[in-house]
C-alpha positions in Angstrom: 0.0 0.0 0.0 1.0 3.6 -0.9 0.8 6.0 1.8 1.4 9.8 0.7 2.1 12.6 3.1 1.5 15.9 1.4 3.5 18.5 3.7 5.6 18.4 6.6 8.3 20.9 7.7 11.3 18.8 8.1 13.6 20.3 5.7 14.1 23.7 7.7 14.0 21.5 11.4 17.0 19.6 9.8 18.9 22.7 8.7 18.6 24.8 12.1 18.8 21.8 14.0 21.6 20.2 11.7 20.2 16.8 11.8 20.0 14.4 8.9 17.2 11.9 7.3 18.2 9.0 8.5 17.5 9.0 12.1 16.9 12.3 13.9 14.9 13.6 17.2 12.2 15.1 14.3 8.8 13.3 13.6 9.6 12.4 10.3 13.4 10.6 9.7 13.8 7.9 7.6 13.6 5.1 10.1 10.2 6.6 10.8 8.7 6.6 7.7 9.7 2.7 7.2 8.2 1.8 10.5 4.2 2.0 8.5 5.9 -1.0 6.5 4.4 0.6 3.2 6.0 2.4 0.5 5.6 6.2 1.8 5.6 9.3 -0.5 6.8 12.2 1.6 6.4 15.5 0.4 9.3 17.7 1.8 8.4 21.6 1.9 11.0 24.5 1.4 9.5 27.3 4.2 11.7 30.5 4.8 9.9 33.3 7.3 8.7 36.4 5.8 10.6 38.0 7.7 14.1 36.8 6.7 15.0 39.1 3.3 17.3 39.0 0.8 20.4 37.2 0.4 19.7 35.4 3.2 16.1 34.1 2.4 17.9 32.6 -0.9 20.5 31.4 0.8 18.3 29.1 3.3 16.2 28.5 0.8 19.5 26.2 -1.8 20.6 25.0 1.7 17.1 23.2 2.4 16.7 22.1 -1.5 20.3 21.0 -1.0 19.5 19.0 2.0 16.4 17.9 0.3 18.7 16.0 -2.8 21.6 15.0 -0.8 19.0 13.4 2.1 17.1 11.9 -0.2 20.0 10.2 -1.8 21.9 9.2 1.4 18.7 7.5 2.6 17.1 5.7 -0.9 14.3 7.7 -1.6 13.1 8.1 -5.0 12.6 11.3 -6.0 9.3 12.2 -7.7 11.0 14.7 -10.8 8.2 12.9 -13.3 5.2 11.0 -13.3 7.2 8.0 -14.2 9.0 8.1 -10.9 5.7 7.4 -9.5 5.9 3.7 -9.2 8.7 3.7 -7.2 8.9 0.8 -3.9 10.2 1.9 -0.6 10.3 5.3 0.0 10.0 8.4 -2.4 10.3 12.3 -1.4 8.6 15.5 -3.6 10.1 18.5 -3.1 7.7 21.7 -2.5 8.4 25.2 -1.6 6.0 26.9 0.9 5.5 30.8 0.8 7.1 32.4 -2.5 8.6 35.3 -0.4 11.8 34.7 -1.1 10.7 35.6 -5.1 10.2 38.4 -4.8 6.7 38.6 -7.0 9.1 37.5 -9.9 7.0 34.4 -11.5 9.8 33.7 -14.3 11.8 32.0 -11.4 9.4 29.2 -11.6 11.5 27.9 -14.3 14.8 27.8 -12.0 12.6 25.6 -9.1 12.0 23.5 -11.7 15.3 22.8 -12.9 16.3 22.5 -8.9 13.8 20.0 -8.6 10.5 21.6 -6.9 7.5 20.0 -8.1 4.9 21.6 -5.4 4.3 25.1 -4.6 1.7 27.1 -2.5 2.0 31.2 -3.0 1.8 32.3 0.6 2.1 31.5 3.8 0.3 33.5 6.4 1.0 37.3 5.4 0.6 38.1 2.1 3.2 38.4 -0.9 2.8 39.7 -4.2 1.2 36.9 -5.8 -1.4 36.7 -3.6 -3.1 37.4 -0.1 -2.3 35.0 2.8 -4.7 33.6 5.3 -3.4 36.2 7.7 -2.7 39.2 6.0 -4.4 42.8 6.2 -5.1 42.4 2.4 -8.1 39.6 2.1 -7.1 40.0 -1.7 -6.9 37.4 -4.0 -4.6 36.5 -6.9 -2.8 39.5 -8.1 -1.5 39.6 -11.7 1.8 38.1 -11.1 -0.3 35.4 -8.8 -2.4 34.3 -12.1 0.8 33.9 -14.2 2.9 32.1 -11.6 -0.1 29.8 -11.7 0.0 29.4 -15.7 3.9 29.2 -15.6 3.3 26.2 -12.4 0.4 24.4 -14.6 2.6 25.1 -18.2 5.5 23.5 -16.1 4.4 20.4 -14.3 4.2 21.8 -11.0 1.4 21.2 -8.4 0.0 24.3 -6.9 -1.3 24.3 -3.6 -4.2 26.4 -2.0 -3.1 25.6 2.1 -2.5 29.1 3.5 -4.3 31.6 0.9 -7.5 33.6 1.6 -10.6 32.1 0.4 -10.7 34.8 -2.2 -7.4 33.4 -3.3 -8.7 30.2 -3.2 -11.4 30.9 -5.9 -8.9 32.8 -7.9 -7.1 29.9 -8.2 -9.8 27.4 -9.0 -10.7 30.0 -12.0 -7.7 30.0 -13.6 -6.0 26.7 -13.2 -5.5 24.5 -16.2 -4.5 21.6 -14.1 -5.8 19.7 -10.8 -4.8 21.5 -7.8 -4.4 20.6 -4.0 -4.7 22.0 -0.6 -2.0 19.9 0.5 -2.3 20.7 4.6 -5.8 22.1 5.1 -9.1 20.9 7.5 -13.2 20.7 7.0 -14.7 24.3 8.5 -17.9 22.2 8.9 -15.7 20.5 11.4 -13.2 22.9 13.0 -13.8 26.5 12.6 -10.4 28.0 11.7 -9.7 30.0 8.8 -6.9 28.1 7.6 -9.4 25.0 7.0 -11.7 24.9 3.9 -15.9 25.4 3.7 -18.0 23.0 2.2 -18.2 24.8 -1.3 -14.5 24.7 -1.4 -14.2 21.3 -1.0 -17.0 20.6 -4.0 -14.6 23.2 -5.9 -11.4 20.8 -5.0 -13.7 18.1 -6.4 -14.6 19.1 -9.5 -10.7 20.0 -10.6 -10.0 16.5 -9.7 -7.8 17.7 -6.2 -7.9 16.6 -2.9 -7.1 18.3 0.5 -4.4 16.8 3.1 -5.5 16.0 6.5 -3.2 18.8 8.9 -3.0 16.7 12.0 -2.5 20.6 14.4 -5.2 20.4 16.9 -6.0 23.7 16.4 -6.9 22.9 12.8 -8.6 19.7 14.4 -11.1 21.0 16.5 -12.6 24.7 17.8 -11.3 23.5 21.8 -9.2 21.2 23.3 -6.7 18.7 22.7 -7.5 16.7 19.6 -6.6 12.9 18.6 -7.3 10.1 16.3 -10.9 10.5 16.2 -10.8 14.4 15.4 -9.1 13.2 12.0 -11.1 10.7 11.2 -14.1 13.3 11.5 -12.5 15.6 8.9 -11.7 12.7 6.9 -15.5 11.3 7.1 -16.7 14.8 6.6 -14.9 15.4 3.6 -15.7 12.3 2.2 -19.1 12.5 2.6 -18.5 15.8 1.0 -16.4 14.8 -2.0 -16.5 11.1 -1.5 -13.3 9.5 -0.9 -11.5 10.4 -4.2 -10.5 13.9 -2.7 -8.9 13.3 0.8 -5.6 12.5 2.2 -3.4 13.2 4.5 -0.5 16.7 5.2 0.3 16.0 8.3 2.6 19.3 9.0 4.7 17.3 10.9 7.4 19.1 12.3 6.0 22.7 11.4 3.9 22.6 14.5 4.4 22.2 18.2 4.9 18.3 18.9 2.5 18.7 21.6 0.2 19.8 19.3 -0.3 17.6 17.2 -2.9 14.9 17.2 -0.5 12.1 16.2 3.3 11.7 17.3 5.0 10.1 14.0 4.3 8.6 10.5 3.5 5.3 11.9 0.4 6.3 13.8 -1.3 7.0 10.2 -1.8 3.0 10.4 -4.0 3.5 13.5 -6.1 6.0 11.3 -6.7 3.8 8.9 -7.5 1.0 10.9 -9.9 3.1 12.4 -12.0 3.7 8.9 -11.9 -0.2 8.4 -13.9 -0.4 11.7 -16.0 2.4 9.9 -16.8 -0.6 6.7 -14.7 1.4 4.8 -13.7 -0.6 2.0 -10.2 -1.6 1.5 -10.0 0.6 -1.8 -11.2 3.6 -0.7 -8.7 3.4 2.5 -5.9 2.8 -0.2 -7.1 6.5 -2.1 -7.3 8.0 1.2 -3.7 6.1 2.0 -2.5 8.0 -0.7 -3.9 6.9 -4.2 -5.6 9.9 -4.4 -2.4 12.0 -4.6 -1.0 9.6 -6.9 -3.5 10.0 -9.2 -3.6 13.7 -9.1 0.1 13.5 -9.7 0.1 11.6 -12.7 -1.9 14.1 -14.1 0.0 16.8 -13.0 3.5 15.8 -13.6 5.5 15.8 -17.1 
């Protein structure tokens, strides 16, 4: 069974912490990520601040998609460049960048992350950039023009784009002018857990119809409005959406080691077993856990990638 992870943080943990891949104090290390006993598809994100400018932000940002090839290579993993790397056994890591900051507003420079291996990109993080507005900016605004080319240039290119993080004006921005399936890679049901960062109903049935998914974020506060969330909290987004969507369009983004460990509804890769177990005692059936596992970002994939 494939199971796909669409976002965790472990790139910039491993460069400030100077840890490597194949055994580390993170959540995600190789020796994890073999522990589920499946062939796991990680996707790797490139995250800078906002608040780091310059010649620095580039800088951190080739150190982590250094780390990212050299890791990757140390440890075994595929990496997922095309579609044909997609049948790969053992483990396989995708490299994506989070946040765009760093460019400036310069879209051309899609062509460089390309050619340095980035196959997944969302435009913001929190505040906004000049592509778009970000979940917590002043702005509320959507694409901007630069925004709606570096989307082309990402769909023209064979790059996923990713929704987790924009407003929701973005987020229909997006679904207008994409030529291509798109995710939101780390992002809950509202229905479920109010927080702006999670999606509405109508968004979901947008994420439907271009053939995406969203990734279950395992943060509790992304989980549910109070409290300390767990196991069950997930598999209520996950049944929520898929009642929604069905189960063609959900998955799992952990953010692992982007938010607090105590945080986060599950520890390490291995407890995503217990989550699927969980919708077999549901009658799921063994196919739909397998698009959930991560089939359903396969698929997207393959039609995404060149």
């Amino acid at each position: 069974m494939y199971i796909v992870d669409g976002h965790c943080d472990t790139l910039l943990a491993m460069m400030l912490k100077k840890e490597n891949l194949t055994e580390n104090s993170l959540q995600i290390d190789a020796k994890k990520l073999k522990e589920t006993s499946c062939d796991f598809l990680q996707f790797f994100a490139v995250f800078e601040s906002p608040s780091i400018k310059g010649d620095q932000a580039l800088a951190d940002v080739n150190s982590m998609i250094d780390i990212f090839h050299r890791e990757c290579e140390n440890n075994g993993f595929t990496k997922i460049l095309s579609k044909n790397d997609l049948s790969f056994k053992g483990l396989g890591g995708l490299l994506s960048v989070e946040g765009l900051y760093f460019l400036q507003g310069d879209e051309k420079e899609i062509d460089s992350l390309y050619e340095k291996g980035v196959r997944c990109l969302s435009l913001t993080w929190n505040p906004d950039n000049e592509f778009c507005g970000g979940i917590a900016g002043t702005s509320g605004n959507g694409l901007t023009k630069a925004g709606k080319k570096l989307i082309k240039k990402a769909n023209k290119a064979g790059i996923l784009v990713d929704t987790s993080h924009i407003t929701d004006q973005g987020f229909w921005d997006v679904a207008e002018c994409a030529d291509a399936p798109f995710v939101a890679s780390h992002s809950n049901a509202r229905a479920i857990c109010s927080h702006s960062r999670n999606l509405d109903d109508s968004m979901l049935k947008a994420l439907k119809e271009a053939n995406g998914m969203t990734g279950i974020n395992m943060y509790d506060s992304f989980l549910k409005d109070h409290g300390k969330a767990d196991i069950k909290d997930v598999v209520k987004h996950i049944e929520h959406i898929a009642s929604v969507t069905s189960c063609d369009h959900v998955g799992f983004g952990t953010d692992f080691d982007g938010i607090p460990r105590d945080k986060s509804a599950l520890d390490y890769p291995a407890d995503l077993m217990e989550v699927l177990e969980q919708l077999a005692r549901l009658n799921y059936s063994q196919e739909n856990i397998e698009k959930i596992a991560g089939l359903n970002m396969i698929r997207i994939l393959k039609q995404v990638l060149k």
